[in-house]
C-alpha positions in Angstrom: 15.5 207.2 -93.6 15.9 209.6 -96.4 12.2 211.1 -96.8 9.9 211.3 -94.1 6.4 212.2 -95.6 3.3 213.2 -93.1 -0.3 214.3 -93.5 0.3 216.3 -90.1 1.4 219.3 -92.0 -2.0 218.5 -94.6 -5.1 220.7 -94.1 -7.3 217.6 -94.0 -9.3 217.8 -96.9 -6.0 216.9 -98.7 -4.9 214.2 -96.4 -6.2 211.2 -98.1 -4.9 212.6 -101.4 -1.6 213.3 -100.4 -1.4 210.0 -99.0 -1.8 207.9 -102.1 0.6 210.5 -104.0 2.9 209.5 -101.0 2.4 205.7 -101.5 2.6 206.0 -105.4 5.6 207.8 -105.1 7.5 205.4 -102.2 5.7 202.2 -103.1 3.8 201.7 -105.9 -0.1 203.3 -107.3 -2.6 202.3 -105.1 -5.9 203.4 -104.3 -7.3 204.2 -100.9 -10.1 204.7 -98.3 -10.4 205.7 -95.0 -12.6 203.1 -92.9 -15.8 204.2 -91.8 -14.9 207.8 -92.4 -12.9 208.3 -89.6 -10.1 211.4 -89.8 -6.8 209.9 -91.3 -3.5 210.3 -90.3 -0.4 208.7 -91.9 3.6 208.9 -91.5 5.5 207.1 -93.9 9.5 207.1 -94.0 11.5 205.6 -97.1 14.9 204.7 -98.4 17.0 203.0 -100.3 19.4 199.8 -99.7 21.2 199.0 -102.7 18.3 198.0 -105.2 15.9 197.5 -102.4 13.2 200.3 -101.6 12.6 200.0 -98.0 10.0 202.2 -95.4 8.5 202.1 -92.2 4.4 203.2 -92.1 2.0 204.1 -89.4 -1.3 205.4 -90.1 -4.7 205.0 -89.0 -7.4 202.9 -90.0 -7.8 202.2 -94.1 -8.1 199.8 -97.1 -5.7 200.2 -100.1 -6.4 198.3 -103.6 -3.7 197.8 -106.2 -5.6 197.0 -109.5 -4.7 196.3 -113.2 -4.5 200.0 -113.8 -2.2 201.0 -111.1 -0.3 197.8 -112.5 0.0 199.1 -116.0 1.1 202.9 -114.5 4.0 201.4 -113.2 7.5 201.4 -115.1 9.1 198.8 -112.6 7.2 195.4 -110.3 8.2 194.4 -106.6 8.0 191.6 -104.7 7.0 193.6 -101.0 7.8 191.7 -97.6 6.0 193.8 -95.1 7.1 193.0 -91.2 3.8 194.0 -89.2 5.0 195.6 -86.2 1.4 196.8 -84.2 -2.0 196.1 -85.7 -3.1 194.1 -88.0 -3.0 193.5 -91.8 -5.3 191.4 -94.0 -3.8 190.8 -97.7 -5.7 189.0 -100.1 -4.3 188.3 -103.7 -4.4 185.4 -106.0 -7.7 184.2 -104.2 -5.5 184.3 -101.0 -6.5 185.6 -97.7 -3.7 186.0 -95.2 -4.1 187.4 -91.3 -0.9 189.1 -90.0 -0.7 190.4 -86.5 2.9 191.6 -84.7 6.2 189.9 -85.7 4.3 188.4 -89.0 5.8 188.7 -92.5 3.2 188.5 -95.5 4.4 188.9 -99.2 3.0 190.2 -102.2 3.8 190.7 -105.7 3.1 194.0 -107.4 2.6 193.3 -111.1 -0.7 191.3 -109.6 -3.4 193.0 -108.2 -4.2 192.6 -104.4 -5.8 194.5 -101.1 -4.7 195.4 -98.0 -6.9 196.0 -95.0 -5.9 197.4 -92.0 -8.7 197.9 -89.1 -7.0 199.8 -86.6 -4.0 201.9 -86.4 -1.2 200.3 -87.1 2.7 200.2 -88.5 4.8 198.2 -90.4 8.0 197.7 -92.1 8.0 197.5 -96.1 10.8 196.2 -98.6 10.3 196.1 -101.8 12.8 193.8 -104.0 12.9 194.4 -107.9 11.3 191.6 -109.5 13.9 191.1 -112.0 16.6 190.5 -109.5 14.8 188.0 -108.0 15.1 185.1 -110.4 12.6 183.6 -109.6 9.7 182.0 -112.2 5.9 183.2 -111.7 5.0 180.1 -110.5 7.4 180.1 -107.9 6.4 183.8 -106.6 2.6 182.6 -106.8 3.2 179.9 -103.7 4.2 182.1 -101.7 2.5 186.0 -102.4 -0.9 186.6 -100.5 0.7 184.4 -97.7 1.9 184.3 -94.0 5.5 183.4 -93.0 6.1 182.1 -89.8 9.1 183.5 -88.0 9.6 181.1 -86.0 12.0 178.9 -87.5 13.5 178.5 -91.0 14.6 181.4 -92.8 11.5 183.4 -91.6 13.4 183.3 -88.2 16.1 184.6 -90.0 14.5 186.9 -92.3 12.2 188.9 -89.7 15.2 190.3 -87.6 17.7 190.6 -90.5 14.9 192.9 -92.5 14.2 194.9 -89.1 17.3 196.2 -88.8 18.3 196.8 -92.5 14.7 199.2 -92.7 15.4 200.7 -89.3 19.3 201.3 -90.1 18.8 202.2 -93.5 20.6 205.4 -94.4 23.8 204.2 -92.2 25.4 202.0 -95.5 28.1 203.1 -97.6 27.2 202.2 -101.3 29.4 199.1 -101.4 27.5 197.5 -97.8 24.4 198.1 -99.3 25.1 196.7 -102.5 25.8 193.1 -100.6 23.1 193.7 -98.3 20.8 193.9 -100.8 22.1 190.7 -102.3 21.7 189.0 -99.3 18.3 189.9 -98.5 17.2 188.7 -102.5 19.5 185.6 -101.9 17.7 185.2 -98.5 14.6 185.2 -99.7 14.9 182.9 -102.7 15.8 180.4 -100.0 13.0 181.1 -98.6 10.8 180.3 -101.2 12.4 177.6 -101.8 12.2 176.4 -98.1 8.6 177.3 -98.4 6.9 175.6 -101.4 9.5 173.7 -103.6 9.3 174.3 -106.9 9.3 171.3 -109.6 12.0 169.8 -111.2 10.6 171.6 -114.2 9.5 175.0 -113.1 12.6 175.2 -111.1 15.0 173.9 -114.4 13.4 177.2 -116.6 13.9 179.7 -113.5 17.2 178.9 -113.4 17.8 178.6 -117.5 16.7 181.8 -118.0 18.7 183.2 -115.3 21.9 181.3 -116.9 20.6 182.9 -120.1 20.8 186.8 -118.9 24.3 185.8 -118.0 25.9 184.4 -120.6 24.2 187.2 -123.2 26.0 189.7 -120.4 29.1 187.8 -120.4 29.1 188.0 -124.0 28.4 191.8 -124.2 31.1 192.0 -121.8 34.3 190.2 -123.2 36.5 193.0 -123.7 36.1 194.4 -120.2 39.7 193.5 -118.9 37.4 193.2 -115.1 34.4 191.0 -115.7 34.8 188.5 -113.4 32.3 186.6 -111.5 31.9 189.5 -108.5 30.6 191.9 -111.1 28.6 189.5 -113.3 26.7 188.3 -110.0 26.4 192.1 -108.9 24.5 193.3 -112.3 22.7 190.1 -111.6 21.7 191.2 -108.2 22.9 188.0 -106.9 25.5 186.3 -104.5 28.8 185.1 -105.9 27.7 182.1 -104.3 24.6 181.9 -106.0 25.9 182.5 -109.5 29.0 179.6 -109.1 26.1 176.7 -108.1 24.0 178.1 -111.0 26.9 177.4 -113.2 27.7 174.0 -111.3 25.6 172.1 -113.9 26.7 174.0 -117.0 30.2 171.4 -117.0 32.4 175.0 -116.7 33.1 177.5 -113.7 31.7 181.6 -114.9 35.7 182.3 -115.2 36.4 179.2 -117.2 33.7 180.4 -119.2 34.7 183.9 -119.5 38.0 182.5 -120.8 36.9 180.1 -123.3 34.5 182.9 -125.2 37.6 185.6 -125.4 39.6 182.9 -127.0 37.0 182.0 -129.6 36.2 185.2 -130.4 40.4 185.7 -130.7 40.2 182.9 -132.8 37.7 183.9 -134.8 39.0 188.0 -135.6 42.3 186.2 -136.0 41.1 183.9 -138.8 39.8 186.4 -140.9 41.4 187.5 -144.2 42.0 190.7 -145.6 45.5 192.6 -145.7 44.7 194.8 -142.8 44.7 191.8 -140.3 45.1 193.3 -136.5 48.1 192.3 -134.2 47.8 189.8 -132.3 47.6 191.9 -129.4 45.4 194.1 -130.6 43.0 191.2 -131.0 44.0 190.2 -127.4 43.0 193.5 -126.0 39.8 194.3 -127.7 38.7 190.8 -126.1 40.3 191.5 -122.3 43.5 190.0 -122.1 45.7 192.4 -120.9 48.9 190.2 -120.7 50.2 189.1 -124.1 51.9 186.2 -122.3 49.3 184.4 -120.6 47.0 185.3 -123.5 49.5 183.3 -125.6 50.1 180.5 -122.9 46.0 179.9 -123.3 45.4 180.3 -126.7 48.1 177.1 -127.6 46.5 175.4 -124.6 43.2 175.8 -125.8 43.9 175.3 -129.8 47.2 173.7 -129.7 49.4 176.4 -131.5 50.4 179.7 -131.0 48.0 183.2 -132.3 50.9 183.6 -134.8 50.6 180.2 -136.0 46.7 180.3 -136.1 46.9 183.3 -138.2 48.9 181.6 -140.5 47.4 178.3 -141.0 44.5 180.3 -141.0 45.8 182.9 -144.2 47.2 179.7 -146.4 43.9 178.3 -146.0 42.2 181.8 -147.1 44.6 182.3 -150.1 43.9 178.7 -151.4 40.0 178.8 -151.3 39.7 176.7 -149.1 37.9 177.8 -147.0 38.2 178.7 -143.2 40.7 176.3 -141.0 38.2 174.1 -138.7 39.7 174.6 -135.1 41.3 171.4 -133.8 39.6 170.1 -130.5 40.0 172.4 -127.7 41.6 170.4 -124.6 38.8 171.5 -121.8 39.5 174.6 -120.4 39.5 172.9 -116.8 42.4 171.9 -118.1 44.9 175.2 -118.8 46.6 176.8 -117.1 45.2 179.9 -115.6 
């Protein structure tokens, strides 16, 4: 891990007080009290995996409450899977109460409030997944946070070892390993919800259109990157490649198809417009990521059935005679040209 923090060190009148700094500063703003007022002791060591925050803590006995302030001190929410290794945990949130003893994984959601208890001594292993990256609806998370997953088959079989070792092995990734690990923990765990309690038709239709939503508005933001592609639009997405081609399966067009068919419209469009400064054509082609005047020509007549010298042209008679803008012929589908 990259920080180890320790109340051994601590004259113990500052123990408990270090320890929620330690928590707030690791995990998120909690408050906390020693049970029945017994001497406290706490390690806690913390990381980072890609976009995941992950930590392994043992201390003694205490009870820790995450309320609506704590929630509204906070810049960024989690989703927390913690993996109980000795002890025991009790988490209630959402009018949820949920037992975990050794090899148990409970989950909770930080932008609601919830409590922990833990009677004895005890450790566990925390990760933390950005909200956000989860894309998952509120509905969905509330099925599952203040609960109990069995590891014993499913993906919690899956889930319990494959968190163990990315917590325990944490600082041993290179950037790009724990970029994908990190994607395949959130992709993991989607699955799992899924696997868990099925959403509706409906709840499970606006998850996944707002998801589609973020990513054409960052396709579109994006068109004149010469390397979006679908590996970096599911990467700012924090999800799989996988993942973001069967979101797309229903939208009738593949993310590259799509990336493809916006550059040429907005080609179309910079190229239609009058004025006697007009750009080059591959001017226009570069600012909206073609790189290869060729293949952006080879497209453009597959997609409007003429060249971007004949399109600018058609386009300029039309402009000079007040006419109007030339309407577009009908696009052949993009499944359709040539790559």
């Amino acid at each position: 891990m990259n920080l180890v923090l320790t109340t051994a060190a601590v004259p113990k009148k500052d123990q408990l007080a270090y320890w929620c700094e330690a928590l707030a500063e690791t995990r998120v703003p909690m408050a906390v009290t020693p049970r029945g007022g017994r001497p406290f002791a706490g390690r806690l060591a913390t990381g980072r995996v890609g976009c995941l925050r992950v930590a392994t803590v043992e201390a003694d006995a205490y009870r820790a409450g995450r309320t609506t302030s704590h929630i509204a001190r906070s810049a960024e929410q989690f989703v927390g899977v913690g993996v109980q290794i000795s002890g025991r945990t009790t988490l209630a949130q959402g009018g949820r109460r949920a037992d975990a003893g050794p090899g148990d994984l409970y989950v909770y959601d930080t932008a609601q409030p919830y409590f922990l208890d833990h009677p004895e001594r005890f450790s566990v292993r925390i990760v933390h997944m950005p909200r956000r990256a989860l894309g998952l609806s509120d509905a969905e998370l509330r099925r599952v946070t203040g609960t109990v997953i069995g590891t014993g088959h499913g993906c919690g079989a899956v889930l319990m070892p494959f968190l163990t070792t990315l917590v325990d092995s944490a600082d041993s990734y290179s950037p790009t390993a724990a970029g994908r690990l990190a994607t395949s923990v959130i992709d993991l765990f989607a699955t799992l919800v899924e696997e868990t309690a099925p959403a509706t038709g409906a709840e499970e239709e606006t998850s996944r259109g707002h998801l589609v939503a973020r990513i054409r508005d960052h396709i579109d933001r994006n068109l004149g990157d010469p390397a979006l592609a679908p590996e970096g639009i599911a990467k700012a997405h924090h999800i799989s490649v996988r993942y973001l081609h069967r979101l797309f399966e229903d939208e009738g067009i593949t993310v590259g198809r799509l990336v493809q068919r916006r550059r040429l419209e907005e080609c179309a469009r910079e190229l239609g417009r009058g004025g006697r400064a007009a750009p080059t054509v591959s001017s226009v082609a570069q600012r909206w990521g073609f790189v290869n005047p060729a293949h952006f020509s080879r497209v453009f007549r597959g997609a409007y059935g003429i060249s971007p010298r004949e399109w600018r042209s058609v386009q300029a008679a039309w402009n000079d005679d007040g006419s109007g803008t030339f309407a577009a012929p009908e696009r052949r589908s993009l499944h359709q040209l040539p790559g």
